[in-house]
MIBA-333678 format. One record per residue (C-alpha): residue number from 0; residue in three letters; x, y, z. Coordinates in steps of 0.5 Angstrom, whole numbers. Layout:
! MIBA-333678
<r NUM; "ala"; <X; Y; Z>>
...
//
This chain:
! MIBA-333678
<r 0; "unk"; <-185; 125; -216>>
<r 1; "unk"; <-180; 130; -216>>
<r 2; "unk"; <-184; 134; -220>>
<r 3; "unk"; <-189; 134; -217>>
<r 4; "unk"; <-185; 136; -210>>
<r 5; "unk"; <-181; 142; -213>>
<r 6; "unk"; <-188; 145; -215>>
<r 7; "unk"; <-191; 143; -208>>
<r 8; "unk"; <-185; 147; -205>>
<r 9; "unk"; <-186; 153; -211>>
<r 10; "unk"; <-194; 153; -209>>
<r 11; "unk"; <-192; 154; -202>>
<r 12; "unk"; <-186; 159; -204>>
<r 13; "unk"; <-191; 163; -208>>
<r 14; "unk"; <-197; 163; -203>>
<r 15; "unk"; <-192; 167; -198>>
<r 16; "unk"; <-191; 173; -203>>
<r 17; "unk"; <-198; 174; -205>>
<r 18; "unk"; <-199; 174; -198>>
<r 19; "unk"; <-194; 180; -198>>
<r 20; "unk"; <-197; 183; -205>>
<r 21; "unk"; <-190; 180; -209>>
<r 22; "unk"; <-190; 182; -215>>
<r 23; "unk"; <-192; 177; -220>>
<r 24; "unk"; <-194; 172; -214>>
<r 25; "unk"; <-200; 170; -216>>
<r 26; "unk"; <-199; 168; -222>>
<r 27; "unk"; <-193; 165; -221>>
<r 28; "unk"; <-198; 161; -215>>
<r 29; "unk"; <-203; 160; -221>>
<r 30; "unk"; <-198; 157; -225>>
<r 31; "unk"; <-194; 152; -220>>
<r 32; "unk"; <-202; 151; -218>>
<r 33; "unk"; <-204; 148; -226>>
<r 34; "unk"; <-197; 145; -227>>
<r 35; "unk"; <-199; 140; -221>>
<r 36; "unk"; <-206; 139; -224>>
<r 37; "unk"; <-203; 138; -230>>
<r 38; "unk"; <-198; 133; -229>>
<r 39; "unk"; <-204; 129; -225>>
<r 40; "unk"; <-209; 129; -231>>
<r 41; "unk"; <-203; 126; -235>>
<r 42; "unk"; <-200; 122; -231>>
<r 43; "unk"; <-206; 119; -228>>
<r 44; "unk"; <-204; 111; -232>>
<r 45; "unk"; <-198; 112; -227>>
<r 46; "unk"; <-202; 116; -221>>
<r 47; "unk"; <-209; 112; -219>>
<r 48; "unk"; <-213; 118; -222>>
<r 49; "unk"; <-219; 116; -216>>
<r 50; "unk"; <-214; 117; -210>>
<r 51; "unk"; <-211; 124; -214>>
<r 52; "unk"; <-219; 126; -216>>
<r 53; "unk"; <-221; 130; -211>>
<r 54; "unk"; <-214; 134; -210>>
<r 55; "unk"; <-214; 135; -218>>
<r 56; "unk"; <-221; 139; -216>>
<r 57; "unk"; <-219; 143; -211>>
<r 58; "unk"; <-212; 146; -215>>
<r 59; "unk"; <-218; 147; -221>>
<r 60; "unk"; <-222; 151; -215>>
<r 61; "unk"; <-216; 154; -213>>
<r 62; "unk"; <-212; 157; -219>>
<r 63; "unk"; <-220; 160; -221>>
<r 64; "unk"; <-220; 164; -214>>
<r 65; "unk"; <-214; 167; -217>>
<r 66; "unk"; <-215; 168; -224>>
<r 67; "unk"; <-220; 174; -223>>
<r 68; "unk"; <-214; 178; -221>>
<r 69; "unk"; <-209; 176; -225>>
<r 70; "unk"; <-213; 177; -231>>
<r 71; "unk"; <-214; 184; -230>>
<r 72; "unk"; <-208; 185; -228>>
<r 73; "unk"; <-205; 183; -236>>
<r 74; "unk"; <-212; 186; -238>>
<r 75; "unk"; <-211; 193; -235>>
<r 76; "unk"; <-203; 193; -237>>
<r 77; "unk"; <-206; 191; -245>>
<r 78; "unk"; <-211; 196; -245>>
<r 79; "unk"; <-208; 202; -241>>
<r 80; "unk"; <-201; 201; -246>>
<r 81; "unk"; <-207; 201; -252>>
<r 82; "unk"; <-209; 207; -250>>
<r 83; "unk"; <-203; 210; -250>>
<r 84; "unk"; <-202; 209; -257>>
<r 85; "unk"; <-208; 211; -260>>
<r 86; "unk"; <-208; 218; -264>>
<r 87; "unk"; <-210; 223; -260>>
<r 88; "unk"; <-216; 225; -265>>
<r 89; "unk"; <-219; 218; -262>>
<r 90; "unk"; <-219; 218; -255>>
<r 91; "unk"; <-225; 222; -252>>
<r 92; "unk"; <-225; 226; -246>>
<r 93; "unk"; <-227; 221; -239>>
<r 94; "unk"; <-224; 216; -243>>
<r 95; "unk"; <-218; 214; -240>>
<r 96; "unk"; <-221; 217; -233>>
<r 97; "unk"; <-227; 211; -233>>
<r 98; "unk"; <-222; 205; -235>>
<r 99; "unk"; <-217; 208; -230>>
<r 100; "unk"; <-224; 208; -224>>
<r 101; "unk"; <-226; 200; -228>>
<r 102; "unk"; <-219; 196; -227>>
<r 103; "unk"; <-219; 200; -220>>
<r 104; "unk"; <-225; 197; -218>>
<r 105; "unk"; <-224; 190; -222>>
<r 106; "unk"; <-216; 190; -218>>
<r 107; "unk"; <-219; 191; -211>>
<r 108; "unk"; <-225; 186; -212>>
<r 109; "unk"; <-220; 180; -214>>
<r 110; "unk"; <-215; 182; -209>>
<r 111; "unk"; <-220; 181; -204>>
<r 112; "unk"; <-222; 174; -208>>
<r 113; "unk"; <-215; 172; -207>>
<r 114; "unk"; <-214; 173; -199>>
<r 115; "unk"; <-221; 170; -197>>
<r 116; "unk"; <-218; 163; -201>>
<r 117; "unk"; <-211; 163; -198>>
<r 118; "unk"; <-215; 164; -192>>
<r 119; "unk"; <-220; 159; -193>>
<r 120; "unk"; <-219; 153; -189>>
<r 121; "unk"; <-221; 149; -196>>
<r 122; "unk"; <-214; 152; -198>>
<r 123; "unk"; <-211; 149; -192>>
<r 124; "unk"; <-213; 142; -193>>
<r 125; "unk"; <-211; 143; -201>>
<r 126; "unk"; <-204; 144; -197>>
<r 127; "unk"; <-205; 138; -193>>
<r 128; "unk"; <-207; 134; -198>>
<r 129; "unk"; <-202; 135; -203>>
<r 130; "unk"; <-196; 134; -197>>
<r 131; "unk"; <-200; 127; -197>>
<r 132; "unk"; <-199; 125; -204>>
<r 133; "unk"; <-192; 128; -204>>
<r 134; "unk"; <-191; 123; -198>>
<r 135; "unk"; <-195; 117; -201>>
<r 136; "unk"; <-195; 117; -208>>
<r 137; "unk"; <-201; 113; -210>>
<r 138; "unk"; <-198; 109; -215>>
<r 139; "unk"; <-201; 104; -221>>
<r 140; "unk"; <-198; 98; -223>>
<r 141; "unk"; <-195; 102; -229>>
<r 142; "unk"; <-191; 105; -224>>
<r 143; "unk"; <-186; 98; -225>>
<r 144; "unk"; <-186; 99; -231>>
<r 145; "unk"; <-180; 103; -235>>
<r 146; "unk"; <-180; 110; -234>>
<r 147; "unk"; <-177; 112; -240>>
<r 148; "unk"; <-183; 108; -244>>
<r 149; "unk"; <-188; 110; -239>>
<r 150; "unk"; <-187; 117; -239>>
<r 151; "unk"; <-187; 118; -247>>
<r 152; "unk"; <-193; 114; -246>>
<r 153; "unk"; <-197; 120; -243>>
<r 154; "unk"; <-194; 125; -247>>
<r 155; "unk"; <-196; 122; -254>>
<r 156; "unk"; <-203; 121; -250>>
<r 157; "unk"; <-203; 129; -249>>
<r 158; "unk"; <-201; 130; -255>>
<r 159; "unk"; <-208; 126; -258>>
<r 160; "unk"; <-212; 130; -254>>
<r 161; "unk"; <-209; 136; -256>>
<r 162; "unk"; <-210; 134; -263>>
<r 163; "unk"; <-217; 132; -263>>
<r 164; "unk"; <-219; 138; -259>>
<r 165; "unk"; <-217; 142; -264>>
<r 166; "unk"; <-220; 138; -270>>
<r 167; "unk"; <-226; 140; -268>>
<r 168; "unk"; <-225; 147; -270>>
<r 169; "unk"; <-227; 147; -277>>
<r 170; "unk"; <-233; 145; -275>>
<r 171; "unk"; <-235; 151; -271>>
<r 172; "unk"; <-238; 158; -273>>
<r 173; "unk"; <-234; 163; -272>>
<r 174; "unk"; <-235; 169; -267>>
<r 175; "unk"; <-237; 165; -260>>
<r 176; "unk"; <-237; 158; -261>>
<r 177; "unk"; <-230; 159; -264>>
<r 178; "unk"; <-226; 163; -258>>
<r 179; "unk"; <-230; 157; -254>>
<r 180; "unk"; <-226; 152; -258>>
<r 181; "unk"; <-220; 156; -259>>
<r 182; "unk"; <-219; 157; -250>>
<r 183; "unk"; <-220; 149; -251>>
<r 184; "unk"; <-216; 148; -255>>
<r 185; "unk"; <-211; 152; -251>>
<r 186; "unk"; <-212; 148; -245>>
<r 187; "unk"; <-211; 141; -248>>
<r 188; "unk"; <-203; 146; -251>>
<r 189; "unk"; <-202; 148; -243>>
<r 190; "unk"; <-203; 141; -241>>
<r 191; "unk"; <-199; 138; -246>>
<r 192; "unk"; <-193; 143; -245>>
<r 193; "unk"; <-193; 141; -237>>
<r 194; "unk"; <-193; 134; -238>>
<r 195; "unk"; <-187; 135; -243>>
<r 196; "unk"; <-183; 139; -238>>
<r 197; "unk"; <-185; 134; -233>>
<r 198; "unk"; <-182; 128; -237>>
<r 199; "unk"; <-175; 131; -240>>
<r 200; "unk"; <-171; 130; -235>>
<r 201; "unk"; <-172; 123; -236>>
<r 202; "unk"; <-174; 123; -244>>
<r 203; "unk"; <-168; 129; -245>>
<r 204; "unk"; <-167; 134; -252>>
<r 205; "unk"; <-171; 129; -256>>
<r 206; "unk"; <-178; 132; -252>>
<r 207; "unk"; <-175; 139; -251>>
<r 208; "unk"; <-177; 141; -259>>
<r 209; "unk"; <-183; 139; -259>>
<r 210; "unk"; <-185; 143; -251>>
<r 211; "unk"; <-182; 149; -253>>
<r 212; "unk"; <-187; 149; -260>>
<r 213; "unk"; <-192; 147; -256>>
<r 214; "unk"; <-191; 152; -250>>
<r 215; "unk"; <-191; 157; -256>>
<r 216; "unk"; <-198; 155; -258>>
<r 217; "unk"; <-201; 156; -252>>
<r 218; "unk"; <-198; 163; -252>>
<r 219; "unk"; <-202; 165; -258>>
<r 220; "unk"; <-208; 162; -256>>
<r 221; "unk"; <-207; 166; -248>>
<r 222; "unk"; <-206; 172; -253>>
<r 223; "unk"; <-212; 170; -257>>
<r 224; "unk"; <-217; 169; -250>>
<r 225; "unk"; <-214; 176; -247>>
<r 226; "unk"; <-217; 179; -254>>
<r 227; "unk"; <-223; 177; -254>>
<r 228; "unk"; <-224; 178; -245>>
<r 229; "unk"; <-221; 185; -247>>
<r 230; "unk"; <-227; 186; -253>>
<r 231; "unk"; <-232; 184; -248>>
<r 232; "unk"; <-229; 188; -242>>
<r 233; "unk"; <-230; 194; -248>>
<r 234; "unk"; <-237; 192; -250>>
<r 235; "unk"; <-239; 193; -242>>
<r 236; "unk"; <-236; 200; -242>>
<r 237; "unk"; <-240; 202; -249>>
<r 238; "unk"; <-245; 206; -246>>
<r 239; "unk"; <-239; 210; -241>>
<r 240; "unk"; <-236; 217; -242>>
<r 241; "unk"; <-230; 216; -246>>
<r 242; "unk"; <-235; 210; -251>>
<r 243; "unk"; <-232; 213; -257>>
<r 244; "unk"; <-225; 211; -256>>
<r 245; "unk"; <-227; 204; -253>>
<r 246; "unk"; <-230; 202; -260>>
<r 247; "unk"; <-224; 203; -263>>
<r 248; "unk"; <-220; 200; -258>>
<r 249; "unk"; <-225; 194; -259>>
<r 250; "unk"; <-224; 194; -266>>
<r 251; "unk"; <-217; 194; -265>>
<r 252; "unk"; <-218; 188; -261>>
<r 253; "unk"; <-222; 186; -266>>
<r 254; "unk"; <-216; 185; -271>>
<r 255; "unk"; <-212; 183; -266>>
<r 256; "unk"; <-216; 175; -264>>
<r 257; "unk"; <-216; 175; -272>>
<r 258; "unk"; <-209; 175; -273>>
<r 259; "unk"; <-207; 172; -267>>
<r 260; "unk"; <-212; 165; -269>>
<r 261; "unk"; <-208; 166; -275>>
<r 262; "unk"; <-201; 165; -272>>
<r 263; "unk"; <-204; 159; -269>>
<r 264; "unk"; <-206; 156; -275>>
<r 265; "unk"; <-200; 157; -278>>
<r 266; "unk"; <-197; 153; -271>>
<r 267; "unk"; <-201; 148; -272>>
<r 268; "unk"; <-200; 147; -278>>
<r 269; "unk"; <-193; 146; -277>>
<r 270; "unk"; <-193; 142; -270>>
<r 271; "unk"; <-191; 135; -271>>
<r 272; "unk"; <-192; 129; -265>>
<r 273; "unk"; <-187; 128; -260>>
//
C-alpha cells in the first residue's frame, strides 16, 4: 500500500499546481492518476477488486477529463515544430495563422474542461475515497501470502494480457482497425510498465530490465497514437486556408505511424516475459 500512498500523495501535489497552471502539471496529475488505476487493475487478486471498482472508474473519469488538454498540448508542440521544418515552398499563406487560431481554441476548451472536474464535487469524493482505501486496504486472502510470490504472480499476469492483446493484431485491417489495436495494445503496455515499478522494490533489478523494455513500447505506440490524432486533426483542417501545407504535414504524418508501427514490431519482437 506504499505505492499506492506515494501516488495519493502525487495526485494531491499535481492537483495544487494545475490549480495554479504549473507547468506539465496535468500530465503529471493524468499520470499519478493511471499509475493508481493501474496498480488496482493489476493487483485486484490481492486488493478485493468489488471494494476498489468504483474508484478504479472514477480514476478513469478523471484522468479523461484531463486528456483533452494535455493532449493538445503534445499535439500543438508536434505540429507547430513540423511546421516550422517544412520548406518554405510548402507551407501556403494562413497556414500557420489557422492552426495557431485551432490549438487556441482547442487549449482554452480543454482548460475549461480540467477546471470544471478539479472543481466537481465527483472529484471531491474521488479524494475522499482514495484516502479511504489508502487507510483501510480491502485486503484478499492472497495478501498472507508471500510477497515476493504474489507480486511476480501479477506482473506475469500482466504480461499475458499484453501479449494477447497484441496477438490479435495480425488479424486487423491496416488503417482504423489497426491504430484501434495498436492504442490497445499500448494501454495493456502502460498497465504492465505501472505494475512493474509498483513491485521492484520488493522483486528488485530482475524486474527493472524488463519495465524499462516495456516503458519503451508504450512509448513508441504513445507516439503512434499522437501520429494518427495529428493526421485526423489535419484531415479536420483540409478545407481551411493553409489546405495545402496540411496535406503534407498529413503526409508526413503518414509516414511517421508507419515508422513508428514498425519500431514496435521490432520491440516486441524482442521483448521476453518478466
Amino acid at each position: 500500500m506504499a505505492y499506492l500512498g506515494t501516488q495519493l500523495d502525487a495526485i494531491r501535489a499535481h492537483d495544487l499546481g494545475v490549480r495554479r497552471d504549473a507547468e506539465d502539471a496535468v500530465h503529471q496529475l493524468r499520470v499519478a492518476m493511471r499509475r493508481t488505476r493501474s496498480v488496482l487493475t493489476a493487483f485486484r487478486h490481492v486488493l478485493d477488486r468489488d471494494a476498489t471498482r468504483q474508484v478504479s472508474d472514477e480514476l478513469r473519469w478523471a484522468a479523461g477529463e484531463l486528456s483533452a488538454a494535455r493532449d493538445t498540448e503534445v499535439l500543438r508542440e508536434h505540429l507547430v515544430g513540423e511546421l516550422a521544418r517544412l520548406p518554405e515552398e510548402a507551407v501556403t499563406p494562413g497556414a500557420k495563422a489557422r492552426l495557431t487560431a485551432y490549438f487556441d481554441e482547442q487549449t482554452a476548451q480543454g482548460r475549461d474542461r480540467v477546471r470544471e472536474a478539479l472543481s466537481s464535487g465527483r472529484y471531491a469524493e474521488l479524494l475522499d475515497a482514495l484516502e479511504r482505501l489508502v487507510a483501510r486496504p480491502p485486503f484478499t486472502g492472497q495478501a498472507n501470502e508471500p510477497a515476493q510470490d504474489v507480486l511476480e504472480r501479477a506482473v506475469r499476469r500482466t504480461h499475458r494480457r499484453l501479449a494477447r492483446e497484441a496477438g490479435r493484431l495480425g488479424d486487423l485491417a491496416p488503417g482504423a482497425e489497426l491504430d484501434t489495436g495498436l492504442h490497445e495494445v499500448r494501454k495493456k503496455a502502460k498497465r504492465a510498465r505501472y505494475a512493474a515499478e509498483a513491485v521492484e522494490p520488493v522483486v528488485g533489478k530482475r524486474v527493472r530490465r524488463w519495465r524499462q523494455d516495456v516503458k519503451a513500447l508504450a512509448g513508441t505506440l504513445g507516439e503512434h497514437h499522437d501520429s494518427v490524432v495529428a493526421r485526423e486533426v489535419l484531415r479536420g483542417l483540409a478545407g481551411e486556408p493553409g489546405a495545402f501545407t496540411f496535406g503534407v504535414l498529413h503526409q508526413r504524418e503518414t509516414e511517421r505511424g508507419q515508422r513508428l508501427h514498425q519500431r514496435f514490431t521490432e520491440q516486441w519482437e524482442s521483448l521476453g516475459a518478466p
